[in-house]
C-alpha positions in Angstrom: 87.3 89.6 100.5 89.0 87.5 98.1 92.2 85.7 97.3 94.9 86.6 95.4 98.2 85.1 93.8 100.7 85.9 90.5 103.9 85.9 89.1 106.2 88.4 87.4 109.0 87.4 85.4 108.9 83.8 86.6 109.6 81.1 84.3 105.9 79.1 83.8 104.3 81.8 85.9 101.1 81.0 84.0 100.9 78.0 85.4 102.0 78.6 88.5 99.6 81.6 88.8 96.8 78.7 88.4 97.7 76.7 90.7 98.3 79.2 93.5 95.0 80.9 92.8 93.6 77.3 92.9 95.3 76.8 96.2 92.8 80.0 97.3 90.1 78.9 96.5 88.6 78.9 100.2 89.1 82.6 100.0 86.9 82.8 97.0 84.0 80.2 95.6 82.0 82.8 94.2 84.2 83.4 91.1 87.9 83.2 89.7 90.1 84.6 87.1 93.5 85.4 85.9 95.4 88.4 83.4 98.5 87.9 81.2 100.3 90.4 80.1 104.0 91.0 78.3 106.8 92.6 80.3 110.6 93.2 79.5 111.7 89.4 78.1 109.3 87.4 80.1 105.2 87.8 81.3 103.4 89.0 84.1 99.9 87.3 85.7 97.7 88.0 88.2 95.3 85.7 89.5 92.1 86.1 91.5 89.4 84.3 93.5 86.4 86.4 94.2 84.0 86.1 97.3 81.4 88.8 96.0 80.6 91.0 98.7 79.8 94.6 96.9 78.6 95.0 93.0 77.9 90.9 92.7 77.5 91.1 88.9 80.3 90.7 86.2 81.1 94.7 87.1 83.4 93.5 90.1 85.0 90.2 88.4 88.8 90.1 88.3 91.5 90.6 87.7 89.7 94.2 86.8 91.6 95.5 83.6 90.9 99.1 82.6 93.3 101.5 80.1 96.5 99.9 80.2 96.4 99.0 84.1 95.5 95.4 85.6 94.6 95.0 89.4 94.3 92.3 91.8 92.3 92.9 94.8 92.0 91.5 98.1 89.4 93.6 100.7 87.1 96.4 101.4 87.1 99.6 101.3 84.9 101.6 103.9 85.2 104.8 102.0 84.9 103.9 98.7 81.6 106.1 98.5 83.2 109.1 99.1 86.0 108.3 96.8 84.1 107.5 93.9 82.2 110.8 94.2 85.4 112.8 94.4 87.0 110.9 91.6 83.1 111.4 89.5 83.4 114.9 90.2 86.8 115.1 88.3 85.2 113.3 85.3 86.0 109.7 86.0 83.1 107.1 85.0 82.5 103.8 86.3 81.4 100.7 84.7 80.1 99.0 87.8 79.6 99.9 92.1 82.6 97.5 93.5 85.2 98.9 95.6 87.9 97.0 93.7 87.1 99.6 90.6 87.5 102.9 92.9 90.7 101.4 93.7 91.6 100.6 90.1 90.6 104.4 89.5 92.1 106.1 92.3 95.4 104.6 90.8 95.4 105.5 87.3 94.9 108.9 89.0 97.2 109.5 91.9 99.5 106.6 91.6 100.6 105.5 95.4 99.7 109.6 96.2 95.8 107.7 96.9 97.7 104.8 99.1 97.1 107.1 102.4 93.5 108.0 101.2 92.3 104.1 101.3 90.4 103.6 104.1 90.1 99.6 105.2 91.9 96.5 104.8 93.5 95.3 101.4 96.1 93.5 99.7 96.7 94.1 96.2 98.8 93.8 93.0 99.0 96.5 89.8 100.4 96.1 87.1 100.8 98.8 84.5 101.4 97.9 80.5 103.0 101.1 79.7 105.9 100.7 82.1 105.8 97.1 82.6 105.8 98.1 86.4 104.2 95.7 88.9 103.1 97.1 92.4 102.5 95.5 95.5 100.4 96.7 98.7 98.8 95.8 102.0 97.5 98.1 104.2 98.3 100.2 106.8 97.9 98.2 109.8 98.1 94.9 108.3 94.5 93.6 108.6 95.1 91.4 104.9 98.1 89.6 104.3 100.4 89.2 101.5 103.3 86.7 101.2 106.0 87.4 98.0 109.2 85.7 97.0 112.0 86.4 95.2 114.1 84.8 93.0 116.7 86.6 90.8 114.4 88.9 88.5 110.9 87.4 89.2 108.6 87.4 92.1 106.3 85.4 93.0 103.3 86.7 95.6 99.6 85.2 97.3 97.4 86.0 99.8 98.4 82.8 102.1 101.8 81.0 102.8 100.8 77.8 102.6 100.5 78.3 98.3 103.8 79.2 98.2 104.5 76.3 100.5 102.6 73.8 98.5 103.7 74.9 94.9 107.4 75.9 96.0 107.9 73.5 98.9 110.6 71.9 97.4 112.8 75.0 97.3 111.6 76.3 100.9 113.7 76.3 103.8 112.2 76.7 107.6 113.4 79.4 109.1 114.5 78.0 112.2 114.6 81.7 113.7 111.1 82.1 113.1 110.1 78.8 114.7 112.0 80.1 118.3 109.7 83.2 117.5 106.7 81.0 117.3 107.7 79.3 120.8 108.4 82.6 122.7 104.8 84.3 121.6 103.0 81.1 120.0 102.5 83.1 117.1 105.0 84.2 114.1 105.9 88.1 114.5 105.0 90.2 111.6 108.2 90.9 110.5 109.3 87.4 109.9 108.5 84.3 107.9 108.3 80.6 109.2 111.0 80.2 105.8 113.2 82.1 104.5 113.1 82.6 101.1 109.6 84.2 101.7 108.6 87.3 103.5 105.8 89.2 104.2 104.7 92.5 102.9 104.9 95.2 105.7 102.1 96.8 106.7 101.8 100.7 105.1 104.0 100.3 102.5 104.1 99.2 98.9 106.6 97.0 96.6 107.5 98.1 93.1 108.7 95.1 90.2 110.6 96.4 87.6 111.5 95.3 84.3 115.5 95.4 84.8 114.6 93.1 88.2 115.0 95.9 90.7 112.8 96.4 93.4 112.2 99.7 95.4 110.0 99.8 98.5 108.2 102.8 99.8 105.8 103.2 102.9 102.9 105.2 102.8 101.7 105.0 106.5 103.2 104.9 109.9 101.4 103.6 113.1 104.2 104.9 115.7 104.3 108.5 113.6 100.4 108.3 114.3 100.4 107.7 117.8 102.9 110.2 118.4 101.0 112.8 116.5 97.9 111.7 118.0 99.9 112.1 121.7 100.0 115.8 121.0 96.2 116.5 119.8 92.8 116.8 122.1 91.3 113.7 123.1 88.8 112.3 120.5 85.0 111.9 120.7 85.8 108.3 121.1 82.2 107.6 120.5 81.5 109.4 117.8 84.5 107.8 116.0 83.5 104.2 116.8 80.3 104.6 115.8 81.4 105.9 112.4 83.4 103.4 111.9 81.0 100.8 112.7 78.4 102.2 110.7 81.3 102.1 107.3 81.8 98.7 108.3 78.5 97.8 107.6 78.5 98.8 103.6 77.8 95.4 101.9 75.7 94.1 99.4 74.9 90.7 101.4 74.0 90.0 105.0 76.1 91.3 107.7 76.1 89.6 111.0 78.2 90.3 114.2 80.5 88.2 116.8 79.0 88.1 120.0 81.1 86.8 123.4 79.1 89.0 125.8 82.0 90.9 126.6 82.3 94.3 126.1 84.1 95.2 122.7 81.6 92.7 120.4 78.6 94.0 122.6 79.1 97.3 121.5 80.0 97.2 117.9 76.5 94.6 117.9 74.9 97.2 119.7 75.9 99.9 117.2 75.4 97.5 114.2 71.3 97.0 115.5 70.9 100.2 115.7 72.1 100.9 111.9 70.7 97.2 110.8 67.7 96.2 113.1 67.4 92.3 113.0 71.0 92.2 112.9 72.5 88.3 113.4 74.9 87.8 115.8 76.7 84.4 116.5 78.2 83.1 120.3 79.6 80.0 121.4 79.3 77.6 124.7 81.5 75.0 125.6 80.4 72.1 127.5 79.3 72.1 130.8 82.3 70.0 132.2 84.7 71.6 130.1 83.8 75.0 130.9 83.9 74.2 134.7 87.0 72.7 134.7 88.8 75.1 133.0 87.3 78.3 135.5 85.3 79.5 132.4 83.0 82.4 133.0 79.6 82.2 131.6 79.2 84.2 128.7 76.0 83.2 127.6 74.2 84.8 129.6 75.8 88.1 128.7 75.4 87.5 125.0 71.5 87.0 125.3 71.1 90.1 127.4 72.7 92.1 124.7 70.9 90.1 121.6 67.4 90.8 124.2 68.2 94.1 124.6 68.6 95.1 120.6 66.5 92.6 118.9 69.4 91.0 117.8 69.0 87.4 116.0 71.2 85.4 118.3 73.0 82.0 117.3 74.1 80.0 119.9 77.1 77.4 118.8 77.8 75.1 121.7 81.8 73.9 121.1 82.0 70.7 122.0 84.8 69.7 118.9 86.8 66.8 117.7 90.3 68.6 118.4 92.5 65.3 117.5 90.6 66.3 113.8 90.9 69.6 114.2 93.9 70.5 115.1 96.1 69.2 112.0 93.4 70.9 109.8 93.9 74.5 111.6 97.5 74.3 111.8 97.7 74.1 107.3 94.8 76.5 107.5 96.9 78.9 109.5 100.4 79.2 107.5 102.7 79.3 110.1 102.3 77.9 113.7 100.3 79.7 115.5 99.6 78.2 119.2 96.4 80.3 120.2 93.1 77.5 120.6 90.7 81.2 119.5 91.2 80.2 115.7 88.9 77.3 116.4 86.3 79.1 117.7 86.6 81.8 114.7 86.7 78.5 112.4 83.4 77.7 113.9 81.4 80.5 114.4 82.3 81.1 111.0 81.5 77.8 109.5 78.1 77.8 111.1 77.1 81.9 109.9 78.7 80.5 106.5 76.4 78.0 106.4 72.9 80.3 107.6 74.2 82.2 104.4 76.2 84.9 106.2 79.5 86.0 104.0 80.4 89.0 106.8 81.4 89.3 110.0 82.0 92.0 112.3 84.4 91.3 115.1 85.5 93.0 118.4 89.2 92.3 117.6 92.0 95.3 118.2 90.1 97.0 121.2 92.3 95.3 123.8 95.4 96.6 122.1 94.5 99.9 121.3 92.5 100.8 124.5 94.5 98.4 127.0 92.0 96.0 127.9 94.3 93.0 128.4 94.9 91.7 131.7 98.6 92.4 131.0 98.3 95.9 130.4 96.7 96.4 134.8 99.5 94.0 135.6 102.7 95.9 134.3 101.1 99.3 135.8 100.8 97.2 139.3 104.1 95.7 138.8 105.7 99.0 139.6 103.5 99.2 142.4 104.7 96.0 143.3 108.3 96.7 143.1 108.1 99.5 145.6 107.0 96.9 148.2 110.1 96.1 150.8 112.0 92.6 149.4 111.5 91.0 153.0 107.6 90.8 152.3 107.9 90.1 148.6 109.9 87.0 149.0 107.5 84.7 151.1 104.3 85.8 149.0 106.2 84.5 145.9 107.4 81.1 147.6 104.1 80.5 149.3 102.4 81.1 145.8 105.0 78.8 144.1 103.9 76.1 146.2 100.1 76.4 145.1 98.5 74.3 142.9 97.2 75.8 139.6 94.3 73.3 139.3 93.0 70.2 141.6 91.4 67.1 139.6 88.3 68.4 139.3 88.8 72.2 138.5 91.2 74.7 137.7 92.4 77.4 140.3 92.4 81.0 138.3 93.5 83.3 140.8 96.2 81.2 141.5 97.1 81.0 137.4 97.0 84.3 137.5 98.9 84.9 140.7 102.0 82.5 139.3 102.3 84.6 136.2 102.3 88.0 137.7 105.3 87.6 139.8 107.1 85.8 136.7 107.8 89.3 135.7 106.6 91.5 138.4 110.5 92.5 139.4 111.4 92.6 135.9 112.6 95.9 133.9 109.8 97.5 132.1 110.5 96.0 128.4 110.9 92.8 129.8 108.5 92.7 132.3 106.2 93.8 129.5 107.6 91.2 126.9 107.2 88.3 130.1 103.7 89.0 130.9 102.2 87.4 126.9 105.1 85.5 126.4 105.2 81.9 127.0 109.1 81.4 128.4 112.0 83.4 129.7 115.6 83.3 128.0 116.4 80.5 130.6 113.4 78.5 129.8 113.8 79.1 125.8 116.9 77.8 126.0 116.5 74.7 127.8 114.2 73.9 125.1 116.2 74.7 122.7 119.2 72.6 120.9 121.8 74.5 121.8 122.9 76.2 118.2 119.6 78.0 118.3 120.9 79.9 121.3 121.8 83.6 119.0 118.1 83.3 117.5 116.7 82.9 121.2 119.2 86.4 121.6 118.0 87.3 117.9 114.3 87.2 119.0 114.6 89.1 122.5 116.9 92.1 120.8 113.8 92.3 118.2 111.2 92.7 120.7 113.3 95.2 122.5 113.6 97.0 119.7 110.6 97.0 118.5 108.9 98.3 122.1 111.9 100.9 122.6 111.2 102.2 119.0 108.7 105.3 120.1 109.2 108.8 121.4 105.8 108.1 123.6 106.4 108.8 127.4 103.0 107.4 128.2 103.8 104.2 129.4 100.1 102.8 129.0 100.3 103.9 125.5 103.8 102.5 124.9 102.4 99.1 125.4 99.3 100.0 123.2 101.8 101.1 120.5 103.8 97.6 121.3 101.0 95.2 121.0 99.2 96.8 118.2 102.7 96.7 116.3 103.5 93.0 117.4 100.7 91.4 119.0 97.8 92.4 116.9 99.0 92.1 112.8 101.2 89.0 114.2 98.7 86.7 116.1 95.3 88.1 116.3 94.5 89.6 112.4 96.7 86.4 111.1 94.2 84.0 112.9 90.9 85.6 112.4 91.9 86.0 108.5 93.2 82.3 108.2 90.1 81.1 109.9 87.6 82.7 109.0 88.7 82.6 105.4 88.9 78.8 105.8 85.1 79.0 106.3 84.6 81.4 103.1 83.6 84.0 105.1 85.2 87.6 105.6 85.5 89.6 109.2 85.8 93.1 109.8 87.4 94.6 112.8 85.9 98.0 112.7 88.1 98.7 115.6 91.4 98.3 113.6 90.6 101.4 111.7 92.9 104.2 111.0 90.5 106.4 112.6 90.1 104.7 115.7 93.8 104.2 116.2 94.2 107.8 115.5 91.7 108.1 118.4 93.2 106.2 120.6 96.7 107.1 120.7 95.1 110.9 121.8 93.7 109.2 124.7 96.2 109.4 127.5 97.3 105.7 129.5 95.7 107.2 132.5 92.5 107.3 131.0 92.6 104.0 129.7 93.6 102.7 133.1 91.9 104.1 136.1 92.5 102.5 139.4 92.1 98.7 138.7 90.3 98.8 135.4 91.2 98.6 132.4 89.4 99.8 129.1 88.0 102.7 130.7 87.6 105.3 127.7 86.1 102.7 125.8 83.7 102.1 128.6 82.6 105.4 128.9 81.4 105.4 125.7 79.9 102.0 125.2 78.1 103.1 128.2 75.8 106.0 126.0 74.1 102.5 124.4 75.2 99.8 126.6 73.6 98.6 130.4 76.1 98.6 132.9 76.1 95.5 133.6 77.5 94.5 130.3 80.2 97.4 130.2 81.5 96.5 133.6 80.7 92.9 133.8 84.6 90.4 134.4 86.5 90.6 131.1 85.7 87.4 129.4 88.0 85.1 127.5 87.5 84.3 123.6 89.6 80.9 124.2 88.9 77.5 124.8 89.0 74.5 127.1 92.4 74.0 127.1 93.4 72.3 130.1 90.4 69.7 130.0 91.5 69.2 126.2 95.0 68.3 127.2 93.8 65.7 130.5 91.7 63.8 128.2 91.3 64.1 124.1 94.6 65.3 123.5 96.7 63.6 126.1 97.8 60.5 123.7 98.7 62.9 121.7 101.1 64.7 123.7 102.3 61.4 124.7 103.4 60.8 120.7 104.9 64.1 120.3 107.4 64.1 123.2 108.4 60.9 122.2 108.4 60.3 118.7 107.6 63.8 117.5 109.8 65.7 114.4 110.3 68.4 116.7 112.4 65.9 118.9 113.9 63.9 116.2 115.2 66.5 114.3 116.8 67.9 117.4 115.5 71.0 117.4 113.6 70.6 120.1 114.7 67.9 123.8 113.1 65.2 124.7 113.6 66.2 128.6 112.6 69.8 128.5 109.3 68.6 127.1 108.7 66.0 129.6 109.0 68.3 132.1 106.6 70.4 130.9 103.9 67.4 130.8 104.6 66.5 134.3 103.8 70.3 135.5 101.6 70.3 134.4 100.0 67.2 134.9 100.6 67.5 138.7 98.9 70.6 138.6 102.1 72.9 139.9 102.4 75.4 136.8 99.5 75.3 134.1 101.1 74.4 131.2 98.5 73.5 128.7 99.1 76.6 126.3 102.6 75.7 126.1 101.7 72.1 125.2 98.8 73.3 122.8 101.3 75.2 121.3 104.0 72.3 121.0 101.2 70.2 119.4 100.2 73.1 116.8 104.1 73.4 116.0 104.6 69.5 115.6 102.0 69.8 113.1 103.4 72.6 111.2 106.7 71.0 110.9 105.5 67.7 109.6 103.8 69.7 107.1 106.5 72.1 106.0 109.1 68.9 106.0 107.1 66.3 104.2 104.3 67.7 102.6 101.1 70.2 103.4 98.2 68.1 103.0 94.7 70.2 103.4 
């Protein structure tokens, strides 16, 4: 895992190439480097910062230069093995063992033919002398980022936002679209940018520079073509394919440890990592007793030890007790755009403490909630149409008697009742936006009281795109459909962008051996009622956990990689949530009222709606804004 930055035709794009490479420099101690070269009237450079994970010597520096072709190269590749005997079998030699150097080689042979034939996650730029062509790629499912920005013939590209921000801020503009994004979800979609001169490289496809200053764009991979295909084929030896995938997750040159919450999806990948890596580390986290109680936290622990007892795991326990008012300003630059979701701590973390035991990898659970519909979500919209058939005369007083519940009393908070509230939110909805309501964090109507009121066609802007987006498939599985939806919106826009922000903060790199083109292939030829049987969710992934896992672990309560949030907000964060309502940018600049915040507070402080995500969420994107207004400081 590395970071990675250039220019191509960009007046002083040596320079600039510097100092955005510098910028990365968290994504990368081990080792940095740049390549010049002439194109057209002007120059091309790429810049690198290396965190050696495979080949550590000289071999694997870059940028890797090698007949007339440079790379830059963000990531790993799982099957870089087989590659390199297939390409050594056609007569290719190799200086060195990295991955980056199979890459370099599969290109010089099959151009963007080998794009489909890459196996992981990666972000990278190539740049060939002959043609004076500069290529751009990230990979299919969007596990690495890449930010790029154009500007009449040049381009400008890096691995995280905040570069571009820092070095460019001056000629930046906030996309005030993508901030009424970031407040519906708490998290940037994919497909936009939090300004608009940037944007982000889709996932599968590619980005071609040329010398005359025209750009073509190709795509090379397809995740709604997969799960249709997939829809059509036998159901997968889901175990068998995990397993594998796990086991090529493992392929590293330095120590690999695991996440472990207790929970299911990080129990078995830890489970299947000990058996390949006996000894395996594996890193948890507690909160503190008062916080955890308050909040209705399950107790994970307990889970996490079983498992780490069970497979002679090396278990490190991180109790999370942090200084958020220090925190949270740090995170918020850390994470490029504002991103609401309090997990990116914990990641920070858990990270920062394996970096520090001399752990550089990280295996992580993430992507098997949106591939095998393990969210709570996913149970409620199939119950929801349940619900609906129920006669209106008998629906009506459950919702106004659970209206009237508190969510929390002064001493705890009330989950069922939480959970109750947001179910019949959208419970009568239409499927899209029943499905859109249930992760979401406002309605239309809610958005727009929030809202100065020019920003009402981006609140309509933002709701078409979603449709869109979930309408966009020819699967009639409706399980699946919202599989297809979050691992197109949900997963490449909040979950892979906070685990790569975060964990990269700390130096370290994680791999999601369940976001695998494999295992999504797998998936999708599992049919929804398979996935959901009854009232449980996840249940194809159970059945296979359960050839290594106890029982008790693969149907133990679905656990919750968060945080404390409400005990946060009533006591370190509180003054702070005073400030912003009052004094805040957000406010100021109008683009936010004054009163529609206050109400929020007092909801939540009164314990009739549980508002603390929202208000988490305002504080992340106060943050963000001061930032991208005045200045990112790290």
């Amino acid at each position: 895992m590395c970071g990675i930055a250039g220019t191509y035709l960009w007046t002083d794009g040596g320079p600039l190439t510097d100092r955005l490479t510098k910028r990365l420099a968290h994504r990368g101690p081990d080792g940095s480097g740049r390549y010049a070269g002439a194109v057209a009237d002007g120059e091309v450079h790429l810049g690198h910062r290396r965190l050696s994970i495979l080949d550590l010597s000289e071999t694997g520096a870059q940028p890797m230069v090698l007949d007339g072709f440079a790379l830059t190269y963000n990531g790993e590749l799982y099957n870089a093995p087989e590659l390199r005997a297939e390409l050594e079998s056609a007569g290719v030699s190799f200086r060195g063992t990295s991955d980056t150097e199979v890459v370099l080689q599969a290109w010089r042979r099959w151009g963007t033919d080998c794009l489909p034939r890459l196996r992981g996650m990666f972000a990278f730029g190539v740049f060939e002398e002959r043609t004076g062509e500069l290529t751009l790629v990230r990979d299919q499912l969007g596990i690495k980022p890449l930010f790029l920005l154009r500007r009449g013939r040049g381009v400008v590209f890096s691995s995280e936002l905040k570069a571009l921000a820092t070095e460019l801020g001056d000629s930046l503009r906030v996309d005030e679209t993508a901030l009424v994004a970031s407040l519906l979800y708490y998290w940037v979609p994919d497909g936009r940018c939090a300004y608009r001169e940037a944007e982000k490289l889709p996932p599968g496809t590619w980005l071609r520079c040329l010398p005359d200053g025209r750009v073509r764009r190709g795509r090379f991979y397809s995740i709604r073509d997969v799960a249709e295909q997939a829809a059509h084929e036998p159901e997968a030896d889901l175990a068998e394919v995990v397993a594998e995938s796990t086991r090529k997750h493992l392929l590293s040159d330095v120590p690999v440890a695991t996440f472990l919450s207790g929970g299911l999806d990080s129990s078995y990948l830890t489970a299947l990592a000990a058996r390949e890596q006996p000894g395996i580390s594996a890193y948890t986290i507690g909160f503190r007793a008062e916080d955890a109680k308050f909040e209705a936290m399950p107790d994970d622990l307990r889970y996490a030890r079983q498992v780490a007892s069970k497979f002679g795991v090396d278990l490190h326990e991180i109790e999370i007790a942090p200084k958020v008012l220090d925190l949270l300003p740090r995170m918020t630059y850390h994470l490029d755009e504002p991103i609401g979701d309090p997990a990116a701590i914990n990641t920070f973390l858990i990270c920062t403490a394996a970096r520090d035991a001399g752990v550089k990898v990280m295996l992580s659970g993430m992507g098997a909630d949106e591939l095998f519909a393990g969210y709570r979500k996913h149970l409620a919209n199939l119950l929801a149409l349940r619900y609906q058939r129920v006669p209106g005369g008998v629906r009506s007083p459950v919702k106004s008697i659970v209206d009237r519940l508190p969510v929390a009393t002064s001493r705890r908070g009330l989950r069922s009742v939480r959970f109750a509230k947001r179910f019949l939110s959208f419970a009568e909805l239409p499927e899209e936006t029943a499905f859109r309501r249930s992760y979401t964090m406002y309605d239309r109507a809610e958005l727009l009281e929030l809202l100065d009121p020019d920003l009402a066609p981006a609140v309509d802007d933002v709701l078409t795109e979603h449709a869109d987006t979930y309408h966009d498939t020819a699967l009639t599985d409706f399980v699946n459909r919202m599989c297809l939806a979050d691992a197109r919106l949900f997963l490449p826009g909040l979950n892979l962008t906070y685990t790569d922000r975060s964990s990269m903060a700390a130096s370290t790199e994680v791999r999601v051996p369940f976001v695998d083109v494999e295992v999504v292939k797998a998936a999708f030829s599992i049919p929804g009622n398979h996935k959901i049987v009854g009232r449980q969710g996840k249940v194809a992934l159970k059945e296979a956990a359960s050839s290594i896992l106890p029982s008790e672990i693969v149907y133990r309560p679905k656990g919750l990689f968060s945080a404390p949030l409400r005990a946060w907000m009533s006591r370190d964060l509180a003054p702070l949530v005073r400030e912003v309502v009052n004094e805040g940018e957000l406010v100021r600049s109008g683009l936010l009222r004054r009163e529609a915040l206050q109400r929020l507070v007092d909801e939540d402080a009164s314990g009739r709606q549980d508002r603390s995500k929202h208000l988490w969420h305002i504080l992340t994107l106060e943050y963000w804004y001061r930032g991208a207004t005045e200045g990112f400081t790290p």
